[in-house]
N, C-alpha and C positions, 0 to 999 in steps of 0.2 A: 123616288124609289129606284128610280134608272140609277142616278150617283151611286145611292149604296152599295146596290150589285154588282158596279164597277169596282169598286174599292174594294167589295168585299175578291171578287176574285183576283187582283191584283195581288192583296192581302197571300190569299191561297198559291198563288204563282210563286212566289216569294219566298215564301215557305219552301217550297217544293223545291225549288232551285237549289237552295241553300242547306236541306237536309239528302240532297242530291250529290252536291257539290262534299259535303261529307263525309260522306261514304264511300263517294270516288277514291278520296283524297287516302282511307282509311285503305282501303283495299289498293291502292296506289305503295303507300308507304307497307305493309304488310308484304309486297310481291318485294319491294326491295332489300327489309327484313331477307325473309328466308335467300335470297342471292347471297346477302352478307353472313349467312348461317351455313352456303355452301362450301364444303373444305375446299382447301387449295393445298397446291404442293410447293414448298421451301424445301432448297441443298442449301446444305452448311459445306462449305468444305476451308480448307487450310489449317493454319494451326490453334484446335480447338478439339475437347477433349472427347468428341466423337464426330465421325465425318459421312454423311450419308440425304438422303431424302428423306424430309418429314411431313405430315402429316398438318395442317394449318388453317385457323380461320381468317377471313379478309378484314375482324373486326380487330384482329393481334397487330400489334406495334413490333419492329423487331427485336427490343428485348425483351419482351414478353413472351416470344418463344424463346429466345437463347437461355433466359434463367430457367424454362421449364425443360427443356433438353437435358440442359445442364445436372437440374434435381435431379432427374430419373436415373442419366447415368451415372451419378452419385452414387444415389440409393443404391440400384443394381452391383454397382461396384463394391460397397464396402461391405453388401449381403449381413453374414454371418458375425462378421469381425467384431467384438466384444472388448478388445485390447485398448485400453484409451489411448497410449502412445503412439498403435500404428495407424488406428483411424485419427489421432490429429496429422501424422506424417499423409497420410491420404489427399487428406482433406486440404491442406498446404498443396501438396499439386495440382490439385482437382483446380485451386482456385486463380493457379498463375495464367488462364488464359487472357490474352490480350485485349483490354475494353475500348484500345483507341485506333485510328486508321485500317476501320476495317471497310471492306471495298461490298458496296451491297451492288449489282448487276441483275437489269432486269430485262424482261423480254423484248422492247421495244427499243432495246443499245444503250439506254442510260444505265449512265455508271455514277454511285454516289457513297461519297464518302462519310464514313458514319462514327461519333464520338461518345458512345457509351457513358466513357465517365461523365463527360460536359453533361450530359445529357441529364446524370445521378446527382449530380450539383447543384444543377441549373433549371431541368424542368422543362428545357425549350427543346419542343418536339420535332424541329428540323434537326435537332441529332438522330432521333426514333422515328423514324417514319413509319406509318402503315405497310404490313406485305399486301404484293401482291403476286396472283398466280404465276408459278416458275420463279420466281425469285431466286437469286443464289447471292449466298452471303459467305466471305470469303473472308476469313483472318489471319492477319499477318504474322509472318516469322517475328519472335521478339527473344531477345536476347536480355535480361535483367542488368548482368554486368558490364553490360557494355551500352546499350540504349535507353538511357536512364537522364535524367534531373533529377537534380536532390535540391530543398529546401529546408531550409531548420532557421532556426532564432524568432524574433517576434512576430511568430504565425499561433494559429490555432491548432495546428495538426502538422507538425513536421513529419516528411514523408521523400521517398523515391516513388517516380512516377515513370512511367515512360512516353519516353521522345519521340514526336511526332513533327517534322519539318514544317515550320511555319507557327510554332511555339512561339510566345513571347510572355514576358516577364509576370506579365497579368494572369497569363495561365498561369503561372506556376503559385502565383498568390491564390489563386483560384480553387487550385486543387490540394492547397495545404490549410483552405478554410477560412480564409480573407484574415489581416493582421491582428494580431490579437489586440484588445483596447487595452488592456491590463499595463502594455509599455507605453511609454511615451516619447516622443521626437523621433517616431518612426520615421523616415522620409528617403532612406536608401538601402541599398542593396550594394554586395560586394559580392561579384562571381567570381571562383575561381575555375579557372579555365587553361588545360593543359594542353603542351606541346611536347615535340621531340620523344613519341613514346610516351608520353607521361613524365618525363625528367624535369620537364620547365613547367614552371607556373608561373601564371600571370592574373594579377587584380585588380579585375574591373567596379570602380564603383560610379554607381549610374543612380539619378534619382530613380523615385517608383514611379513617379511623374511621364519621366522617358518612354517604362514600356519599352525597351530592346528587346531585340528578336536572338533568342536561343539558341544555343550550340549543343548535340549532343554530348552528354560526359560531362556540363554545366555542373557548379556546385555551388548551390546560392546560401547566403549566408542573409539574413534581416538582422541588421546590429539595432541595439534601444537600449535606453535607460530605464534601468530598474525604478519603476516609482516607488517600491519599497511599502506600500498599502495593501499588508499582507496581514492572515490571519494571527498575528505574534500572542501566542498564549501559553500558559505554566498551568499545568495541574497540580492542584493543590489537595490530599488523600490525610484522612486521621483526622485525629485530634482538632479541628478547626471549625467555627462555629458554623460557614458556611462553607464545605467541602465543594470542589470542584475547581471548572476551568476559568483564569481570570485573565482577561485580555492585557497585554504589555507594549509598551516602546519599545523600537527597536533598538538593542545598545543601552537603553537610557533607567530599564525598572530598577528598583533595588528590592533585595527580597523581604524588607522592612517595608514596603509599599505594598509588595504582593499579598503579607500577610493581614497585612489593614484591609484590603479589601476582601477579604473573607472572613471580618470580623474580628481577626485574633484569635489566640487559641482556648481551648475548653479548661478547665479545671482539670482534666483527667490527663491533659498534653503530657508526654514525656520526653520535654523537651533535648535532655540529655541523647537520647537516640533515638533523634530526630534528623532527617538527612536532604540531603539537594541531590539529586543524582541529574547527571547530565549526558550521559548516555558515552561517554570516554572508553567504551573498552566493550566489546562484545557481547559479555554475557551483561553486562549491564544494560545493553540496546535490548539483549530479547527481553529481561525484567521489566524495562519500561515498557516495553509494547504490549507485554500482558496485561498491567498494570491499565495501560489507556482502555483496550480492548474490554477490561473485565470491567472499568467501570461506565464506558460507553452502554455495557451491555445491561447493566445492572446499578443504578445510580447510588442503592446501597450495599451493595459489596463491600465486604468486609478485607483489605485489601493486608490483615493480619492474618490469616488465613495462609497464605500464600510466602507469608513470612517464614511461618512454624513449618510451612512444608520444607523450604530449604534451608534451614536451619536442622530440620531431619534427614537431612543430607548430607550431612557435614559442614558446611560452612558454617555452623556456629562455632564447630568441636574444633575448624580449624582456628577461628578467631580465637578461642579460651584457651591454647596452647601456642601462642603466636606469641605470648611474653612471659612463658612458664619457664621456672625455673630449672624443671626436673630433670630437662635432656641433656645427656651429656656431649652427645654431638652438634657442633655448632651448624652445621649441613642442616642439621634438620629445621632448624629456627630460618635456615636462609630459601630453603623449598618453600616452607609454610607461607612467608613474607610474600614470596614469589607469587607465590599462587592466589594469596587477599590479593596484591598487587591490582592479578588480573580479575578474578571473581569481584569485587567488592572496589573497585575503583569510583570515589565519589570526592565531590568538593569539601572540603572541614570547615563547617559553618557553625557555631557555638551558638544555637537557638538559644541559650539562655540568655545571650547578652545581644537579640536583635533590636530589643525598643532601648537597649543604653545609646547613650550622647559618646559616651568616652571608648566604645571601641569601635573599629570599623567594617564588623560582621554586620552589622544591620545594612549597609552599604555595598556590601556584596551585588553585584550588576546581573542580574540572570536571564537568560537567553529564552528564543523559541523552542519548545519542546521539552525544558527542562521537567521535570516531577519532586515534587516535596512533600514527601513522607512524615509526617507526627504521627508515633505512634499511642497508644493508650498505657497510659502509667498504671504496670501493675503492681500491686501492695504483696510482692509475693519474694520471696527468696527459695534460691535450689540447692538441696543439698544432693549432693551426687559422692561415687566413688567407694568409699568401703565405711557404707554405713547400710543398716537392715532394712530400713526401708526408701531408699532413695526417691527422692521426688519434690511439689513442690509447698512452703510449706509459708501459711501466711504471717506476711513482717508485722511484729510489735516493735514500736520504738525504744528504742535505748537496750533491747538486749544482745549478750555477745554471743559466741559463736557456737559455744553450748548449749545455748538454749537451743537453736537448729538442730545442732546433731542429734540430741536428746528428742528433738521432736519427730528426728526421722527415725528412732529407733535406737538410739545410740550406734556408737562404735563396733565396726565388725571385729573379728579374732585379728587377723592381720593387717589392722590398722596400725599408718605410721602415728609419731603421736607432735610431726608439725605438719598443721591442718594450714589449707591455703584455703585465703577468700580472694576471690576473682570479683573487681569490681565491676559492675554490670556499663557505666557508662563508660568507659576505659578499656575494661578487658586486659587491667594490669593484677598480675600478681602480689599478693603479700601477705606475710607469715601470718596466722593468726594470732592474736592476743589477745588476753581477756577484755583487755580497753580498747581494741578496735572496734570502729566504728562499723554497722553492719545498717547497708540500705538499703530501701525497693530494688530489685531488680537486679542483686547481686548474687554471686554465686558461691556454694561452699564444698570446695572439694577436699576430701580425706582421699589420700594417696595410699596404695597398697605396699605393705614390707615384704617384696617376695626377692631374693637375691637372684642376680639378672646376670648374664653370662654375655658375650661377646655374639653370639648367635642371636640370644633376644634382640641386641639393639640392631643389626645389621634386618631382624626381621621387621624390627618396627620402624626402619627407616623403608625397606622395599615396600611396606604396608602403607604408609606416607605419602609415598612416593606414585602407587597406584593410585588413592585416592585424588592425589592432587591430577596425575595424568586426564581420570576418569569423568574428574566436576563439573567441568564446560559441558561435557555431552551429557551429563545429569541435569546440569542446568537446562539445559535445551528442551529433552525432555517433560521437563515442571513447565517452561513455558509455555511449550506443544499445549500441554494439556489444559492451560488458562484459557485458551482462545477459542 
């Protein structure tokens, strides 16, 4: 009975010790809590975009206050200001202060040198240290155009950075985001490095192995080999069984390949004005990029829609008079040329004859970013010009040109009586005849008899001449508004 009383208060002892020990520990750690909850006071001063004594906890690292400084007098600063351009011009200065060799000084004489960015990189918090009470943190003069490195070529982030004494090559790989893997046979570096003013250059190439040590005003170059393992792809829009983007060789597709893997084209293809466009000429660059945009955005996008828009713009009206006969000033035929030239610049790919052996359109080589347009074959012909009801009117086969005009109302009063049909795949002129032949998508214009005077043509050539001025920036605008 003796044993167990002994045990049992041992047991008790034990206990007591150790729910003792506890509680110490808790109230121990708690007392040093609220120490660490005591403010403390931090000076910022040098060059930094506000300079004064702040306010600080012992549990803050020093960028933790420097970004929160920084927010406030932001904030404060930009107040009111609503303007997006001057609050970006702001915000650009606000953010040129210096994140490297700033001198942090503390109460007991130590002086430490402290690296921001390493720090933003890296994560290794002997760049950041903990404050402590009195602290003063001191930023350096920094000049952009003159105490700078610059890196570029195969990195991840080409960048100027600024120079801090005792740089070497690593930082600079470092802070442009380590080499990119994308190149290959990375292995050196080519700095150029000036003298005499800036007058002499001289080219140093050093392995990356080396790790040399930096000069201010450094300009490092990472040369590499393209591996060429890039996204190379053609959009393919219309008429095709499977619409969209099809992956290509670089240099090596043919557009007879590109069209096999989207199946081939539908029944309703209208292969005749069907196009490659390659982006050769401006307003063709913003055309394709709506084009991408709308149908990124939208995978059935009707990307004829956007046809008829500019086409209501003029550019059809300049295509249909680009081979007419009617003008009597050659000038005017050499503007209009001019202006398809630059509006409508595309490759001439004869989509009817891509899967022949005997010609060499199906061989056509097409590039990254190109787009190919098949539009839908409409069964429709347009009667325009001086007839009652102009518009468009659907093709019967085998009839001529009277049947149209008849369908649009017949002949106005001052109709001429030689009718022009505008072939729709071509956009060549030619006189009407009972036995001409009349097809989908061609056009039928009756021309007005009004007798025309030297002031008419001179007005319809400045009228010409504005539109053609005017169509890029019209262009632009239809783009603007696809995106």
């Amino acid at each position: 009975m003796k044993v167990l009383i002994k045990i049992f208060l041992v047991i008790v002892y034990l206990t007591f010790n150790t729910a003792y020990a506890q509680k110490t520990e808790q109230l121990l750690q708690k007392g040093s809590d609220s120490r660490l909850l005591q403010p403390i006071t931090v000076t910022i001063g040098g060059n930094f975009i506000v300079n004064g004594s702040f306010t600080a906890l012992a549990t803050q690292r020093v960028d933790h206050l420097i970004t929160q400084v920084f927010t406030e007098a932001q904030e404060k600063s930009i107040g009111n200001i609503n303007q997006l351009e001057i609050l970006k011009k702001i915000n650009e200065q606000f953010a040129k202060y210096p994140l490297r060799d700033i001198l942090l000084k503390r109460m007991n004489g130590d002086q430490i040198k402290l690296d921001l960015l390493k720090y933003r990189l890296t994560g290794d918090f002997s760049f950041n240290p903990y404050l402590l009470n009195d602290d003063v943190i001191i930023f350096p003069g920094y000049d952009e155009k003159t105490n700078f490195v610059e890196i570029s070529g195969a990195v991840n982030n080409p960048l100027k950075f600024q120079f801090v004494e005792g740089d070497k090559l690593s930082d600079a790989i470092l802070f442009a985001r380590g080499i990119n893997n994308a190149y290959e046979n990375v292995t050196i570096a080519e700095i150029s490095r000036l003298y005499d003013k800036g007058t002499r250059e001289e080219i140093i190439k050093v392995n990356l192995s080396d790790n040399i040590n930096l000069e201010r005003g450094d300009r490092i170059r990472i040369p590499y080999e393209q591996n060429n393992k890039r996204e190379f792809k053609v959009l393919v829009l219309g008429e095709v069984n499977t619409p969209g983007y099809v992956y290509i060789t670089k240099n090596n597709t043919t557009i007879r390949e590109v069209i096999n893997k989207v199946n081939g084209f539908t029944q309703n293809a209208w292969l005749e004005r069907s196009e490659l466009l390659k982006g050769t000429s401006e307003s063709q660059v913003l055309k394709m990029e709506s084009l991408r945009k709308s149908f990124e955005k939208d995978r059935n996008y009707n990307f004829l829609l956007s046809e008829k828009l500019l086409n209501e713009l003029n550019v059809e009206q300049l295509k249909l008079f680009r081979m007419a006969d009617t003008f009597p000033q050659d000038s005017m035929v050499v503007i209009i040329d001019n202006a398809l030239r630059l509006i409508d610049n595309k490759s001439i790919i004869d989509f009817t004859e891509i899967n022949s052996d005997s010609v060499s359109d199906g061989n056509y080589v097409v590039n990254d970013g190109d787009i190919i347009v098949v539009p839908k074959k409409e069964d429709l012909v347009y009667v325009f010009g001086q007839v009652k009801n102009p518009g468009y009117v659907k093709y019967e086969n085998g009839k001529n040109y009277n049947y149209y005009v008849n369908k649009a109302g017949g002949l106005g009063e001052r109709a001429e009586d030689e009718v022009k049909i505008i072939k729709g795949s071509s956009y060549s002129w030619i006189t009407a005849e009972l036995k001409s032949a009349i097809d989908p998508g061609d056009f039928i214009y009756v021309p007005k008899n009004v007798p025309k005077s030297l002031e008419y043509y001179l007005r319809a050539i400045g009228s010409i001449s504005s539109v053609v001025t005017a169509i890029a920036t019209i262009i632009l605008i239809v783009m603007q508004s696809g995106k």
